[in-house]
C-alpha positions in Angstrom: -42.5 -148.4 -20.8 -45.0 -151.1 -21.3 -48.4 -150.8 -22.4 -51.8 -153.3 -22.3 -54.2 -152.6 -24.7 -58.0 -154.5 -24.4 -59.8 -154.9 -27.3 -62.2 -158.0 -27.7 -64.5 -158.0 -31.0 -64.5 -158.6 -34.9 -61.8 -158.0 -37.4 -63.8 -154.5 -38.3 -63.0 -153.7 -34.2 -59.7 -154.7 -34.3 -58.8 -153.0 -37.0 -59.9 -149.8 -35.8 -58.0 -149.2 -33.2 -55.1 -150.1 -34.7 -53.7 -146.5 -34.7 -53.7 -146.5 -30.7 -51.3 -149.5 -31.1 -49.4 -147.0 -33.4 -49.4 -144.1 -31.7 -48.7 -145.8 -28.5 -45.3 -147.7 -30.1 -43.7 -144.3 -31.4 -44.3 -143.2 -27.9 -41.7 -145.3 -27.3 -44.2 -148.1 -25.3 -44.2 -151.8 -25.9 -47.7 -152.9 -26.6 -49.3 -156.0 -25.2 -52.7 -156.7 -26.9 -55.6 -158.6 -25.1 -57.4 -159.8 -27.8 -58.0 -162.1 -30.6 -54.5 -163.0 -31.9 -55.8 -163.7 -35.5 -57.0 -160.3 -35.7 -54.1 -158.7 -34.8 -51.1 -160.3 -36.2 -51.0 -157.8 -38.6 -50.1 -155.3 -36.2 -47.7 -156.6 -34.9 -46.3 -157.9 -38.9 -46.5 -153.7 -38.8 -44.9 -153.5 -35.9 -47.8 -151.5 -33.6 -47.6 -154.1 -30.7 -45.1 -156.8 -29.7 -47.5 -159.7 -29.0 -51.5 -160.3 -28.6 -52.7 -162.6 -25.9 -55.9 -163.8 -25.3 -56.1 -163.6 -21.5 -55.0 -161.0 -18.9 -51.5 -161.2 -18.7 -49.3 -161.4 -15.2 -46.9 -158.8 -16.2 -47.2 -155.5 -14.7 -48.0 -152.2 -17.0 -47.3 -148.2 -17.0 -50.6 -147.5 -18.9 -53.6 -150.2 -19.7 -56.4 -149.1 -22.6 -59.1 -151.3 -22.2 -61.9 -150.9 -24.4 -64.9 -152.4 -22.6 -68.1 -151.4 -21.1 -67.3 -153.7 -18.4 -64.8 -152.0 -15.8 -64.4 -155.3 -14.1 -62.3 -156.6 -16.7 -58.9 -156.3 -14.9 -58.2 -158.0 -11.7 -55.8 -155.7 -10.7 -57.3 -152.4 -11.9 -55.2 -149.0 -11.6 -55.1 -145.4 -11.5 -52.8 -146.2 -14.7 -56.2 -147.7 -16.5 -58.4 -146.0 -19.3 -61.7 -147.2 -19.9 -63.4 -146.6 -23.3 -66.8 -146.9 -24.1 -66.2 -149.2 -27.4 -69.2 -147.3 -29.1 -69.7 -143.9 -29.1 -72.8 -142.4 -27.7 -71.9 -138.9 -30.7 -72.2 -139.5 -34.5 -68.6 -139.1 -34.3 -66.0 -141.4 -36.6 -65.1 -144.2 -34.6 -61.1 -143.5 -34.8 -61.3 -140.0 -34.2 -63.7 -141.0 -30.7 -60.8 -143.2 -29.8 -58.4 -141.0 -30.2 -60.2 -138.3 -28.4 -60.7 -140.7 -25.0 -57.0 -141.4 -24.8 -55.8 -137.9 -25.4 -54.4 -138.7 -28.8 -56.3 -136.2 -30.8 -53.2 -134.0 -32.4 -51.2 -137.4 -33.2 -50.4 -138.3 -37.2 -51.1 -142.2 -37.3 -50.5 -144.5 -41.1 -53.9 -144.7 -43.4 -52.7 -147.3 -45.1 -51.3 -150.0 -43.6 -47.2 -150.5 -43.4 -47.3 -154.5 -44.5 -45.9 -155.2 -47.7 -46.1 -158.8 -49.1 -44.2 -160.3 -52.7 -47.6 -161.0 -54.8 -47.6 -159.4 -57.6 -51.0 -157.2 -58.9 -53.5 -158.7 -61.2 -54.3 -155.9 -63.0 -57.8 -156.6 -63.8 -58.9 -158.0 -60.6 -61.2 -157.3 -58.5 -62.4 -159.1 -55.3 -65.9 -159.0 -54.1 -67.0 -160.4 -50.7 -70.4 -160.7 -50.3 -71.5 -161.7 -46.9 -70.8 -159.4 -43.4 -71.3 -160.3 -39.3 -74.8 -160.0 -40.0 -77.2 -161.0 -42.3 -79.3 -158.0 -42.4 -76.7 -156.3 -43.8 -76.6 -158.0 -47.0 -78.5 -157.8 -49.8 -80.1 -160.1 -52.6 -78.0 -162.3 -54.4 -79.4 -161.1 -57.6 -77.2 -158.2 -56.4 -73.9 -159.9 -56.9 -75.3 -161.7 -60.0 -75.9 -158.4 -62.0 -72.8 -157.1 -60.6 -70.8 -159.5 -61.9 -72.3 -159.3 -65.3 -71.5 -155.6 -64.9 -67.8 -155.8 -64.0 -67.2 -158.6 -66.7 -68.3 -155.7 -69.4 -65.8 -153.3 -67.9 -63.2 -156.4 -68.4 -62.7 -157.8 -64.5 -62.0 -161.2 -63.5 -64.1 -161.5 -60.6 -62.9 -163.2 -57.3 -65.8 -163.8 -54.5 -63.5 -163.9 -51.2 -65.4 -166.1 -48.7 -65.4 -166.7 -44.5 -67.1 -168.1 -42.1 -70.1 -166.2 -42.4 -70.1 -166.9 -46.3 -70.4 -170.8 -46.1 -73.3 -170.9 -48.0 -72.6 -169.1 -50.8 -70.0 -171.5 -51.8 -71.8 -173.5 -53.8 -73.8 -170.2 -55.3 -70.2 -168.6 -56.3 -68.1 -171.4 -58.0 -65.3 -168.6 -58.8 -64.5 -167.9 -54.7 -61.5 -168.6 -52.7 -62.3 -169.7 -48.9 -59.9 -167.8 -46.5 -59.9 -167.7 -42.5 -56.4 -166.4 -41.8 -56.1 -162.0 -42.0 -53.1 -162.5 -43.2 -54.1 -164.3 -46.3 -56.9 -162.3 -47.0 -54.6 -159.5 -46.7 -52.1 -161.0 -49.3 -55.2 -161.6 -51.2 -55.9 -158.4 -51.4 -53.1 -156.7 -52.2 -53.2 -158.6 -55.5 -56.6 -157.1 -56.3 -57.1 -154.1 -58.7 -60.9 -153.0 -57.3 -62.6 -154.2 -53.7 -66.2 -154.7 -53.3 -68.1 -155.2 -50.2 -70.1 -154.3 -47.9 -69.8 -153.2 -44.5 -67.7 -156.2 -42.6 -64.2 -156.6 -41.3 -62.7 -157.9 -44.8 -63.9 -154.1 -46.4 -62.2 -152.2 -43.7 -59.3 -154.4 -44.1 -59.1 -153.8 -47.8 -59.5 -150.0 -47.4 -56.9 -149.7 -44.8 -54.5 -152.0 -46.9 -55.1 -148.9 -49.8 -56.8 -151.0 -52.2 -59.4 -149.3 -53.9 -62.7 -150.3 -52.5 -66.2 -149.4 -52.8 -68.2 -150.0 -49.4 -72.1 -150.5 -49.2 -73.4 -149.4 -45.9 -76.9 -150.4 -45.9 -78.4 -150.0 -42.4 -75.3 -148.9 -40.8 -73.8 -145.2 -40.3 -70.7 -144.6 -42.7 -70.4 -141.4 -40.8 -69.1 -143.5 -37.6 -68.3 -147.0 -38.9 -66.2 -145.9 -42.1 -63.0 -147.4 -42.7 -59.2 -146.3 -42.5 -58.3 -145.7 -45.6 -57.5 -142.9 -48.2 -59.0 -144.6 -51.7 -62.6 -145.9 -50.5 -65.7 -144.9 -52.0 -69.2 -145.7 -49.9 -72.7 -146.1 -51.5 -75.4 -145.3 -49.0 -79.3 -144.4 -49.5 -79.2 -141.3 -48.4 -82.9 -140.6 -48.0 -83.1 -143.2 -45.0 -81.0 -142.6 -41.7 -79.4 -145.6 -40.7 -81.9 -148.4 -38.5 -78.8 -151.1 -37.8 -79.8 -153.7 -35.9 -83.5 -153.1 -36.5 -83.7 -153.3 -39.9 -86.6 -152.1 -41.3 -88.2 -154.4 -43.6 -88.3 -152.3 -46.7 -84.4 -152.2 -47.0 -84.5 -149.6 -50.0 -81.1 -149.2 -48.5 -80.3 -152.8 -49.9 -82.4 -153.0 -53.3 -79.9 -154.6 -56.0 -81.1 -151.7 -58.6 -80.7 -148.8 -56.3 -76.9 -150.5 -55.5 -76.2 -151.7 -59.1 -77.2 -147.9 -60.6 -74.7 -146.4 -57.9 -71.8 -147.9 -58.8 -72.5 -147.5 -62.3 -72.9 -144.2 -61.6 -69.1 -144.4 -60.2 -67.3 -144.6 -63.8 -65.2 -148.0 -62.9 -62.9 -149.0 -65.3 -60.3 -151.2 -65.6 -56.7 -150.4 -65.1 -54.3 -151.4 -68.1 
């Protein structure tokens, strides 16, 4: 049985529906993705999918997943299609919605991902990416100043990963790496000791890898954009409901002292 799976978006999206791919392969389909290849060549490293392409493909399909608003996606639509809303209308978590659409609900999928790479842990690491698909997700960077100063007490070497969307802070963070490829950042990670982010592709790709991560979701919903994952923590202003993309401008959400005091308030410490 063959299987085409739709999914156009960020790392973040990709990621998520990631067990689909899963469940879909122990069912004993091969998995075609459409999508960005970058984002998921580690599925198929974990062997979820066969191949990613980044048109429509030729070949013909017992089952096609497409996530997409648009239903004019296929040229050759079927009665074997299944169109999914990409974002639920429910404050529902975004995996369990996914699974619910396709009829998946009861099935066991991996929270951690099954890649395995041969670098070795730095016991005292801890990564910190600071940017997000969106700037008005991301706080001051008196933020990451103090939290730096914070985690170097504790006894971390600090590591700011950096993307596209981080250009800038190059020159602001002279101890950063510079990384497009998943992969890499994924190898990256696995060296790490503690994760620190906020909510972008590169946090739920650190959560779902099992490295253990603290999240900040500012403006956004935790309750339906949380990663996979078993060992995250998130920090979220509680008092405020979440106004993502209309930001309000007073961002207590955001406010380096608010973010600082919670993960204080977490008890990190370094790992012997």
């Amino acid at each position: 049985m063959k299987a085409l799976v739709y999914r156009m978006g960020g790392l973040g999206d990709s990621l998520l529906i990631y067990p689909i791919l899963e469940i879909l392969n122990k069912k004993g389909y091969d998995v075609t993705v459409w999508g960005n290849p970058e984002y998921f060549r580690l599925a198929e490293i974990s062997g979820f999918c066969i191949k990613t392409v980044f048109y429509e493909p030729k070949e013909q399909y017992d089952l096609k997943i497409i996530f997409s608003k648009n239903r004019e996606i296929l040229k050759n639509s079927q009665n074997n299609s299944i169109y999914i809303n990409p974002i639920p209308t429910q404050q529902t978590w975004i995996v369990d919605y996914y699974l619910e659409k396709v009829g998946f609900n009861n099935e066991r999928y991996s929270k951690i991902l099954p890649v395995s790479f041969s670098e070795s842990k730095h016991n005292n690491l801890c990564i910190v990416h600071p940017g997000s698909g969106s700037k008005k997700k991301n706080p001051d960077l008196i933020f990451f100043f103090e939290l730096e100063k914070f985690l170097k007490e504790l006894g971390f070497d600090i590591l700011y990963l950096l993307g596209p969307a981080e250009t800038e802070f190059a020159e602001v963070f002279k101890n950063s790496v510079y990384i497009e490829n998943p992969v890499e950042i994924a190898k990256l990670l696995s060296k790490a000791n503690l994760y620190i982010g906020l909510d972008s592709g590169i946090s739920h790709l650190s959560s779902y890898l099992g490295i253990p991560s603290i999240i900040i979701f500012g403006p956004t919903e935790p309750q339906v954009w949380h990663p996979i994952g078993e060992n995250f923590m998130i920090i979220r202003y509680e008092s405020c409901s979440a106004c993502f993309p209309d930001v309000c401008k007073e961002r207590k959400c955001l406010e380096p002292e608010f973010l600082l005091n919670k993960i204080k308030s977490l008890q990190i410490y370094q790992k012997a």
